[in-house]
BATIVEX-405921 format. One record per residue (C-alpha): x, y, z; residue in three letters. Coordinates in steps of 0.1 Angstrom, whole numbers, plus 2048, in hexadecimal, padded with zeros to 3 digits. Example, Ala and Ser with C-alpha at 12.3 -4.5 7.8 and 13.67 -1.06 7.14 Angstrom:
2
87B7D384Eala
8897F5847ser
# end
This chain:
534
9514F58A8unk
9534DA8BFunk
9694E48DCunk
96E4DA8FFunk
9774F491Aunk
9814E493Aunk
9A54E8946unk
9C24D393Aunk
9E44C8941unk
9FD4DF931unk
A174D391Bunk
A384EB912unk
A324FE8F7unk
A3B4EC8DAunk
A4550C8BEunk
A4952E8BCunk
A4C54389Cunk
A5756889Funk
A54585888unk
A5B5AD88Aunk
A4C5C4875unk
A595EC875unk
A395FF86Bunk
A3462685Cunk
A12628855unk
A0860F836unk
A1F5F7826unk
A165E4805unk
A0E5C2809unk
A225A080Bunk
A2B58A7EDunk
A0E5757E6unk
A295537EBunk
A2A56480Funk
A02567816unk
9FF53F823unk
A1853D83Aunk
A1B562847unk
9F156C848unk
9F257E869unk
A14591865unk
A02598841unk
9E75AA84Funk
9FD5BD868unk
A0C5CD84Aunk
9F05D7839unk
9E95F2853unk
9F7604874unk
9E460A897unk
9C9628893unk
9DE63C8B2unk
9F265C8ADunk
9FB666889unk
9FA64D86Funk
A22654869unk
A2964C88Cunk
A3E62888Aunk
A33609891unk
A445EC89Dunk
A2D5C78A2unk
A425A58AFunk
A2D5898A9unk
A2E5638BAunk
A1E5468AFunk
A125348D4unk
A0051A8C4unk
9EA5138A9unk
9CD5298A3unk
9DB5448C1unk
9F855C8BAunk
A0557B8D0unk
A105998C2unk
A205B78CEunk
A1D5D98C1unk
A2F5F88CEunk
A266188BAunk
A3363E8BFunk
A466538D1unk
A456668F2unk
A3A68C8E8unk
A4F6A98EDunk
A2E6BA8F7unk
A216A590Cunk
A2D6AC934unk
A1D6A6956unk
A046C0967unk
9F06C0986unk
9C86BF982unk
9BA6D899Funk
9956D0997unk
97A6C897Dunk
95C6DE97Aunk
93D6D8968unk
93A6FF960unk
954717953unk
94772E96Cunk
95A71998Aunk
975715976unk
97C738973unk
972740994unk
98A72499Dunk
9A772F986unk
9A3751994unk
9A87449B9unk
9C57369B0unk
9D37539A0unk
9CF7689BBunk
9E27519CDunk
A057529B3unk
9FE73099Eunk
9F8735979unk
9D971D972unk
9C9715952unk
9A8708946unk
9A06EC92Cunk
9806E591Dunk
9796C191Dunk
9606BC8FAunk
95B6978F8unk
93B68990Aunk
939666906unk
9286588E9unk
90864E8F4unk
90566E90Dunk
8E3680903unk
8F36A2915unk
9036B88FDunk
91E6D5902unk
93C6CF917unk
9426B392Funk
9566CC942unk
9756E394Aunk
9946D9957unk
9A76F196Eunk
9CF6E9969unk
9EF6F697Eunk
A136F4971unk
A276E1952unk
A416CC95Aunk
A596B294Bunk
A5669C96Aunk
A4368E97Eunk
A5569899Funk
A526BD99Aunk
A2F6B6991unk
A2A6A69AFunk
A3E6C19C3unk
A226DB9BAunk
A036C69C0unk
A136C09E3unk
A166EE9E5unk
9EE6EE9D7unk
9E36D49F6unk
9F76ECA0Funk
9DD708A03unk
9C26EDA0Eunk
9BA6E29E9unk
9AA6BD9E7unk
9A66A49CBunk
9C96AD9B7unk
9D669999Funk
9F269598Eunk
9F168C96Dunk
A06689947unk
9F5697929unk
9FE67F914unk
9DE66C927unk
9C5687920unk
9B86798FEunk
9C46928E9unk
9DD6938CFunk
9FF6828D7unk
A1966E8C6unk
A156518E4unk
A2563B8E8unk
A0E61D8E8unk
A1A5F98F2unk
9FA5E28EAunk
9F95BA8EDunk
9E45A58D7unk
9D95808D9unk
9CB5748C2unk
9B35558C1unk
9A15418A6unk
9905288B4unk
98D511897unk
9B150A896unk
9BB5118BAunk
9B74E78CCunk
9BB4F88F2unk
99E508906unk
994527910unk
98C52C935unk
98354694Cunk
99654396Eunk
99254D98Funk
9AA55E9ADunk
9B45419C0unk
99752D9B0unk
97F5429C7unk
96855F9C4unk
97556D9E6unk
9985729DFunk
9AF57E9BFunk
9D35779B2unk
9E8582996unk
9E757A970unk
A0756D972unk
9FD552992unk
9DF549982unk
9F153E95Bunk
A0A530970unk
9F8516985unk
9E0510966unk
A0650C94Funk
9F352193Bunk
9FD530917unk
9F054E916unk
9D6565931unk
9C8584934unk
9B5597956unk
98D590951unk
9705AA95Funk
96E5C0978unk
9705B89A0unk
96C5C89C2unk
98B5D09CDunk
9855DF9F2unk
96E5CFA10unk
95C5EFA0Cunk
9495E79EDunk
9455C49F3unk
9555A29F2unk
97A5AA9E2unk
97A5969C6unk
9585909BEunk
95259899Aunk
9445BF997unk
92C5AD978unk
92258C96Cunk
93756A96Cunk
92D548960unk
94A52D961unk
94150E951unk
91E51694Dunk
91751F972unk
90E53E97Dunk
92954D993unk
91F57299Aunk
90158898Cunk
90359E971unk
9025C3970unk
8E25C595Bunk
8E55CF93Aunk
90E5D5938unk
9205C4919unk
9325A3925unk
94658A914unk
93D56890Bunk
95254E902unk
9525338E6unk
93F5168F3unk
93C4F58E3unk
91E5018CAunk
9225218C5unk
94253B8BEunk
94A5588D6unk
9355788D9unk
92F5938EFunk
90A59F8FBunk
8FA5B590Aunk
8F559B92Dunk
8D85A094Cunk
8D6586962unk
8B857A97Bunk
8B556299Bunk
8995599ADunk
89553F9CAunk
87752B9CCunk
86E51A9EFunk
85A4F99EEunk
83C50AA00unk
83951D9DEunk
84653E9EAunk
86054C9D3unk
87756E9DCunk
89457F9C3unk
8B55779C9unk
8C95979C9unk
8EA5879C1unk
90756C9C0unk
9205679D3unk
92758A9E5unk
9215A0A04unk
8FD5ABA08unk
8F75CDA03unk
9115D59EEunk
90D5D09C9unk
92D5E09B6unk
9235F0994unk
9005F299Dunk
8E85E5984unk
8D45D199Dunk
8B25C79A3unk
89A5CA9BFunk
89D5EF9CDunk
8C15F59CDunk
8CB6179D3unk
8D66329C2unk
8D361F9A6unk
8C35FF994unk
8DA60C976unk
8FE605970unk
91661797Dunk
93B610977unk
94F610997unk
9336179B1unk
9206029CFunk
8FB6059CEunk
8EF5FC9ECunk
8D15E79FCunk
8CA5DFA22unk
8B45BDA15unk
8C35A49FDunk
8C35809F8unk
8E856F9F1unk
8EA54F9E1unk
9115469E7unk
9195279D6unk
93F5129E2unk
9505249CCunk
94F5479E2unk
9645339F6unk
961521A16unk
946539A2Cunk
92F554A23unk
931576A2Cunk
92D57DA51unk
913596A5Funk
8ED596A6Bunk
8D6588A59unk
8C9561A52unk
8D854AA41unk
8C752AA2Eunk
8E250BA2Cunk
8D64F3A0Dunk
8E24D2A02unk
8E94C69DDunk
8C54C29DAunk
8BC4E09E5unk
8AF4D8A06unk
8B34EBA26unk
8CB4DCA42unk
8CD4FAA59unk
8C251CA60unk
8DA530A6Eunk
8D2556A80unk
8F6566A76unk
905565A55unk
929558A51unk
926533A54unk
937517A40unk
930511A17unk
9264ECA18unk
9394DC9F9unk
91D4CB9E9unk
9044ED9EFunk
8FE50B9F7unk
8F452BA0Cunk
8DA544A09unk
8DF560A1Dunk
8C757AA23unk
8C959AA36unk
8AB5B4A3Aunk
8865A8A2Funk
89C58EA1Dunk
8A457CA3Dunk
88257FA47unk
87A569A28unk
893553A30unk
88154DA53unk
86354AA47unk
866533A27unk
88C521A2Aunk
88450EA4Bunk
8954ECA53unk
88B4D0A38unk
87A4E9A1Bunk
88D4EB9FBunk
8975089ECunk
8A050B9C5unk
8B25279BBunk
8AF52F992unk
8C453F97Cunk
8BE55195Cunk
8D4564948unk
8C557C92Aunk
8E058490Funk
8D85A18F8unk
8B15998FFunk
8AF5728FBunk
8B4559918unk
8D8547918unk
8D8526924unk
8F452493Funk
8FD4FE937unk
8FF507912unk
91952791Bunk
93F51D923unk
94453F937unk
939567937unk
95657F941unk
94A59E94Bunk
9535C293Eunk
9495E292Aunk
9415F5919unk
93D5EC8F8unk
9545F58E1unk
94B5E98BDunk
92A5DB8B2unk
9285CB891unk
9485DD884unk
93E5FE88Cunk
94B6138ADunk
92D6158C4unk
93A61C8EBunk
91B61E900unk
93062D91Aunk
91063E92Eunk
8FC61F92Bunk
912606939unk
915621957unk
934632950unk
92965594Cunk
91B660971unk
90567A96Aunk
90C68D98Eunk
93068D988unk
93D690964unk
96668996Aunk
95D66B971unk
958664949unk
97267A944unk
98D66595Dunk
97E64394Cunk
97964392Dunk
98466291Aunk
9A766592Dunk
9C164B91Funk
9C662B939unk
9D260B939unk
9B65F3926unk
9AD5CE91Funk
99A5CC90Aunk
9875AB8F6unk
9785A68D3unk
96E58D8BBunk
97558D891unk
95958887Bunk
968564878unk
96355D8A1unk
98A5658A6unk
9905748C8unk
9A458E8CDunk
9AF5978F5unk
9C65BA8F1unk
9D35CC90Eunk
9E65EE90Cunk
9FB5FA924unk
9F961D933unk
9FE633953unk
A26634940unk
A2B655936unk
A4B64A91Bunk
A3F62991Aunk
A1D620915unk
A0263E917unk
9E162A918unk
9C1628904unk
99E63B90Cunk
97E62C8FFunk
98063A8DCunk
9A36308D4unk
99F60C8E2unk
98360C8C8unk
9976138AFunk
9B45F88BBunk
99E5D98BAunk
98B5E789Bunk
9AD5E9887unk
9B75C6896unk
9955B6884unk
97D5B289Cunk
9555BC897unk
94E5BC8B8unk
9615C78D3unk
95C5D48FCunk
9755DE916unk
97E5C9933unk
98E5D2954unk
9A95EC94Bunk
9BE602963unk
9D95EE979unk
9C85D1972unk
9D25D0950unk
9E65AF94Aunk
9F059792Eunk
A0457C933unk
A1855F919unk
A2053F926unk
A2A54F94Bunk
A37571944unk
A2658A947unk
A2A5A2927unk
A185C3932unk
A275D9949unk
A135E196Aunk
A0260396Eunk
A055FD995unk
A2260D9ACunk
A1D5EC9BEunk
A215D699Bunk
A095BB98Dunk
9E75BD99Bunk
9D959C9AFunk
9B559F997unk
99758B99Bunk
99457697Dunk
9A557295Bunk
9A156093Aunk
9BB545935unk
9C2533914unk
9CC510919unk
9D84F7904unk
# end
């Protein structure tokens, strides 16, 4: 496959083909005259969605964009009669506090109920219960539900939610509204890029602003990001990034990323670590702790080089460390990130112009920065003076062997896993999104339903990039782990992982955007996203 993946002009969309499809669980196949010209509609006959009941209908709308890429959109179910909202008063790891809890709130007039949550995450060596839910009211809005969580926080109750439970992971008819593009790259004569907020690490905008200034076909939102100042740089990648075979922001060590077809070699996804070192021309050589972010802060964890709580992953979480190197490279934008600390200003070559005693000076176009704070800076003074050169390496290991950056188009961050060679595999705990101190948050992430986008690749190197809408109780009710395993299993793909989810979740075709916004606020501004171009 010989490909080129730099960005191109956009013509108009030359054709689009449409098809609907009612589905009730399976339908016999199409005439064989029809196999040719209708493959893909074929094979959304042949079976429905895994989600609900198999009798629940089906209904899949399907575009040709171009060839080789088509979007289809399936909407399956039916809002539940027994489904209905309910405010969440607390989880406890025991049922002992949850009675003791249930009993409190009893004695002051509200009926609660307790729920034992069962499912652990697949690769969680604890066994028995992940917890117990303690539950006030049942109502058939939201309002009302809201009303009482309001009357619990006068009593001086914290950390109340309100909640629908169609979203708990447990039986319900939906429904589900789930976008699918689909892309072979064989036949497919466009690109596939990664893109950036505002075409800078320190700074995010929507799916819909980003395919629209690219006049792109088709997009979906990429990995994770910080989002606040208080876990680092908003909009720096929460996991690795490599955009046209540069290295844009460190990985969260062993978490399952996204790769994308390159000229020699199809898409896949890996297990990705990543590893920078700077090397002074004195012959002293010191780690550098990451790309393109604030020191101190690493979001996800899964650092090197003493970073506390954790060297581990662990999803949505700031490890912390008072003495880290920074390499930021032009693309952060046009200055570092201000604070104490030393900072090392290199040429193109590598050579150092200046050494400045604050951080939070200027990006030179043709170089870079390394910033150091702690014993880092001290480095810094000691081995980065005025005229030494500086060369910062980068290595990136995917699923144990080295990946040579100028060979790889671009890695999108994400996880877990999903599917591993056509089997369900979610190593949920691994990738750090079991926290062993605090087990709701596995039950919040990954075993409640949510809004997911999700990524996988066919046995044949197709991509597929699905989203499914959620937080839309009579609408969309989301995905957890386990069912989005079963979505992009049923759609073909071997492998598979989950991307950025919640109310990032976005899909767009040509410049409208087709999944609704989980947000009160509306579409999300993300960090980066996966265009296709033609």
């Amino acid at each position: 496959m010989n490909k080129s993946f730099k960005k191109a002009v956009i013509p108009a969309i030359a054709s689009i083909s449409l098809t609907s499809v009612l589905l009730a669980g399976p339908v016999p196949e199409m005439p064989a005259s029809a196999k040719s010209a209708e493959q893909h509609d074929k094979q959304a006959e042949k079976e429905t969605l895994p989600l609900g009941l198999p009798y629940l209908n089906e209904q899949r709308t399907t575009e040709s964009l171009a060839p080789g890429v088509t979007y289809t959109k399936i909407t399956r179910g039916e809002e539940s009669e027994k489904d209905f909202f309910t405010v969440d008063v607390d989880f406890t790891e025991t049922r002992e506090q949850a009675k003791a809890l249930a009993k409190k709130l009893e004695s002051e007039g509200f009926n609660p109920r307790i729920e034992r949550i069962t499912d652990r995450a697949m690769d969680d060596k604890e066994i028995g219960p992940l917890g117990y839910l303690v539950r006030v009211g049942e109502f058939q809005n939201e309002e009302a539900a809201k009303e009482l969580q309001q009357k619990l926080a006068g009593k001086g109750y914290t950390g109340l939610r309100t909640v629908y439970t169609g979203e708990d992971g447990q039986h319900t008819t939906g429904p589900w509204v789930v976008n699918v593009l689909e892309v072979n790259p064989d036949s497919f004569n466009g690109t596939i890029i990664p893109e950036l907020g505002k075409d800078q690490v320190q700074d995010k905008e929507t799916l819909t602003e980003m395919a629209g200034r690219n006049n792109a076909l088709a997009g979906i939102n990429g990995g994770y990001f910080v989002v606040g100042n208080k876990d680092g740089t908003p909009g720096d990648l929460a996991g690795i990034s490599v955009m046209d075979g540069k290295l844009i922001s460190e990985a969260v060590n062993g978490r399952s990323s996204l790769i994308l077809p390159s000229a020699n070699r199809d898409a896949r996804l890996a297990s990705v670590s990543s590893s920078q070192t700077a090397v002074s021309s004195d012959g002293s050589v010191r780690e550098v702790d990451g790309l393109n972010r604030k020191p101190g802060l690493i979001r996800g964890c899964g650092g090197t080089g003493e970073d506390t709580p954790t060297e581990n992953p662990k999803h949505d979480y700031t490890c912390k460390d008072e003495s880290e190197l920074i390499h930021f490279s032009p693309v952060f934008g046009n200055k570092t990130e201000a604070g104490d600390g030393v900072e090392a200003v290199l040429d193109k070559t590598g050579e150092v112009i200046e050494l400045r005693t604050q951080r939070g000076g200027e990006i030179p176009r043709e170089g870079s920065v390394l910033a150091g704070t702690g014993e880092a800076a001290q480095w810094l003074e000691a081995h980065a003076q005025v005229g030494k050169n500086i060369q910062v390496k980068n290595e990136v290991i995917a699923d144990g062997q080295p990946l040579p950056l100028e060979q790889t188009s671009a890695i999108i961050n994400g996880g877990p896993r999903l599917l591993e060679n056509g089997k369900i595999s979610i190593n949920a705990a691994a990738e750090g999104f079991h926290w062993e101190e605090n087990p709701e948050f596995y039950y919040r992430f990954g075993e409640r339903r949510n809004p997911r986008t999700l990524a996988g690749v066919k046995a044949d190197g197709t991509l597929l990039f699905v989203t499914v809408d959620g937080r839309a109780p009579g609408l969309s009710v989301g995905a957890n782990f386990e069912e989005s395993a079963r979505i992009m299993k049923s759609l073909g793909a071997v492998d598979a992982l989950n991307l950025d989810g919640g109310g990032s979740t976005s899909m767009t075709v040509g410049n409208t955007l087709v999944t609704r916004p989980s947000d009160q606020t509306g579409e999300r501004p993300i960090a980066d996203a996966i265009l296709l171009l033609p």
